[in-house]
C-alpha positions in Angstrom: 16.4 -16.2 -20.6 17.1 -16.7 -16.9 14.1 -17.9 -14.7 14.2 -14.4 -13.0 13.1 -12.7 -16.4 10.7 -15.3 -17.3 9.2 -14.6 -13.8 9.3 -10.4 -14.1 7.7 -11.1 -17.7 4.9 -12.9 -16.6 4.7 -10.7 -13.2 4.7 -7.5 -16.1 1.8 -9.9 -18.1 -0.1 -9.8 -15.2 0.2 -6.4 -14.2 -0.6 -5.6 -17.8 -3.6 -7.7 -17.9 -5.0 -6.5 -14.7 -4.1 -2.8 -15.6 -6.4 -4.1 -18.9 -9.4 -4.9 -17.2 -9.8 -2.2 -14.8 -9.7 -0.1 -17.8 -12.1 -2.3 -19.1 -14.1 -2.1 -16.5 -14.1 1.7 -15.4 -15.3 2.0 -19.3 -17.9 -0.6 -19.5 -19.2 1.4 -16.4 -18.6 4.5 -17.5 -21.0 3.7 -20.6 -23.3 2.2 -18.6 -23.7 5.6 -16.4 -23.6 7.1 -19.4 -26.6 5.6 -21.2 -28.3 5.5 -17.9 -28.2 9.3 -18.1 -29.4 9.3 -21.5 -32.6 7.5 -20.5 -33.6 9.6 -17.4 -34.7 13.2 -17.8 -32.6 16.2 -17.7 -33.7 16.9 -14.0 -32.4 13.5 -12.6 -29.2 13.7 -11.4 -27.9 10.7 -12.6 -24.2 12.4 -13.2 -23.7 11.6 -9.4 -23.3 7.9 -10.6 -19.9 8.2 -12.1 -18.7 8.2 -8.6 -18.5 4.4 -8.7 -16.3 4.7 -12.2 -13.9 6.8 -9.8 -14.0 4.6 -6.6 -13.3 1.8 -8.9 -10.4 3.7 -10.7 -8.6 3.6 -7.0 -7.6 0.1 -8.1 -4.9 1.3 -10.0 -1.9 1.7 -8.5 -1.2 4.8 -10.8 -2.5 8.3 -9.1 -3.0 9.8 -12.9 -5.7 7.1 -13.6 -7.9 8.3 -11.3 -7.6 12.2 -12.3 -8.0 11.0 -16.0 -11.0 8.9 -14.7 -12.8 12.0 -13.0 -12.1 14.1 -16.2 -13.5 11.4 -18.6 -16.2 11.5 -15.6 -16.8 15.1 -16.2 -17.1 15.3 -19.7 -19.4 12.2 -19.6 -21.7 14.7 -17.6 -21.5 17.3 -20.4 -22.4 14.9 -22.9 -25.3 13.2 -20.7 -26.4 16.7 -20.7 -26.8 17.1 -24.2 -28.2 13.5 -25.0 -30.6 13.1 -21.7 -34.5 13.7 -22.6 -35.7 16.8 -22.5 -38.7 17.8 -20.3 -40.0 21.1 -18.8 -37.6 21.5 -16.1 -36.3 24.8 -15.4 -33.0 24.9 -16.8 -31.1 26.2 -13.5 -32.5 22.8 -12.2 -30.5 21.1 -14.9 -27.8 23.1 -14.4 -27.5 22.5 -10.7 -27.7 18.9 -10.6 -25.3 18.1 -13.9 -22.9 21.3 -12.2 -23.5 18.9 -8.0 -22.6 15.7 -10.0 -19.3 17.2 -11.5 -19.1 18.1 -7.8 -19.7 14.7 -6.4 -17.2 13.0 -8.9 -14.0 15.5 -8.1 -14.7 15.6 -4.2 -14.9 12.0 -4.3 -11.9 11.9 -6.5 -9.4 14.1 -4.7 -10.8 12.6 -1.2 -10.3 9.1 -2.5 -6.8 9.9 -3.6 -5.9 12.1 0.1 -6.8 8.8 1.5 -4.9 6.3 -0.7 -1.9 8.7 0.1 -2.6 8.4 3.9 -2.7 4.3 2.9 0.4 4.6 1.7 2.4 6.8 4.0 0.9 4.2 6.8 1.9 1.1 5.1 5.6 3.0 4.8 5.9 3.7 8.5 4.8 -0.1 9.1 7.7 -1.3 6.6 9.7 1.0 8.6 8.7 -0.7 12.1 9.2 -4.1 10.8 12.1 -3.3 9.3 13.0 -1.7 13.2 12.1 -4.8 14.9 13.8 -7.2 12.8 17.3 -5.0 13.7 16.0 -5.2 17.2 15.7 -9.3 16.8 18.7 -9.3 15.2 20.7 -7.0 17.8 18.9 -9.3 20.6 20.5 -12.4 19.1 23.8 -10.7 18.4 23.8 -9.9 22.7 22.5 -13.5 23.6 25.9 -14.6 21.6 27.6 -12.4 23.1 26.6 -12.8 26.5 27.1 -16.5 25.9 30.6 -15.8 24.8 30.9 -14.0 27.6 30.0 -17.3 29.9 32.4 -19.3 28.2 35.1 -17.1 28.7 34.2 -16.8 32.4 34.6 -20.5 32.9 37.8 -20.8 31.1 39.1 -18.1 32.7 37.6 -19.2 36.6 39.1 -22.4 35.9 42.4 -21.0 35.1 42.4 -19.1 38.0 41.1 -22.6 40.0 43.9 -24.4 38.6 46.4 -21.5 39.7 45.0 -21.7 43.3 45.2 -25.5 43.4 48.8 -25.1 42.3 49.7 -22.4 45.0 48.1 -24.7 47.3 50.3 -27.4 46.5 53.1 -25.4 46.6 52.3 -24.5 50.0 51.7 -27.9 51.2 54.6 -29.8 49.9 56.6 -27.1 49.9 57.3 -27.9 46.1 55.6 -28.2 43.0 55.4 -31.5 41.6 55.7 -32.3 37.7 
């Protein structure tokens, strides 16, 4: 085993562990919402606090976890429904706040995930200007080489054609050119 794989194993170990306790944590909050609901009455609206399971879910870097989130979410509310206490509210009462909360939880969700998609397609047109500039730097060094290339081969060639001159001159003078 190559240090490479024994670096993308324990980079997958950590992604693994990570992905592991955000799952562990949308659920311990999830149950927590969920017995919350449970111990209010029917007319509280306490469905509306699986938002925070969803905004939490975000974390994940997979899109799906967030839809299966907001459908756990959902039928959490259904079952809150069934297990909350029961008082003399009219039902249509019941029915609108558990029917707001389901809402709440899949405008949240979709929002949430029209934004993380925004994120991303931002964070790809920065890679894409970096990427840009650093040809830029690299196509500015490539002309100050060139253009200092271009100085040297001035000189050589001004001196050349100083050294012809001198010679011509000499010629002139002594009417010869000496060895």
């Amino acid at each position: 085993m190559t240090i490479s794989d024994h670096q993308d194993e324990n980079k997958l170990d950590w992604v693994s562990s990570s992905q592991s306790r955000l799952h562990i944590t949308c659920g311990l909050l999830a149950v927590v919402v969920l017995i919350a609901d449970f111990l209010t009455p029917l007319g509280v609206a306490t469905g509306v606090a699986y938002i925070v399971v969803v905004l939490v879910s975000l974390r994940s870097p997979q899109k799906q976890h967030t839809i299966v989130v907001a459908l756990i979410c959902t039928v959490l509310v259904v079952i809150g429904y069934y297990g909350s206490l029961r008082t003399e509210i009219p039902a249509y009462q019941v029915y609108t706040n558990r029917a707001l909360s389901i809402l709440a939880i899949w405008v949240t969700a979709i929002l949430a995930m029209i934004q993380r998609e925004k994120n991303n397609l931002l964070l790809k047109e920065r890679l894409r200007i970096l990427e840009s500039m650093r040809e830029i730097e690299i196509q500015e060094e490539k002309l100050k080489v060139l253009r200092a290339t271009m100085h040297t081969v001035q000189d050589i060639t001004g001196n050349f054609l100083n050294n012809l001159q001198f010679f011509t001159f000499e010629i002139e003078r002594h009417k010869t050119l000496s060895p």
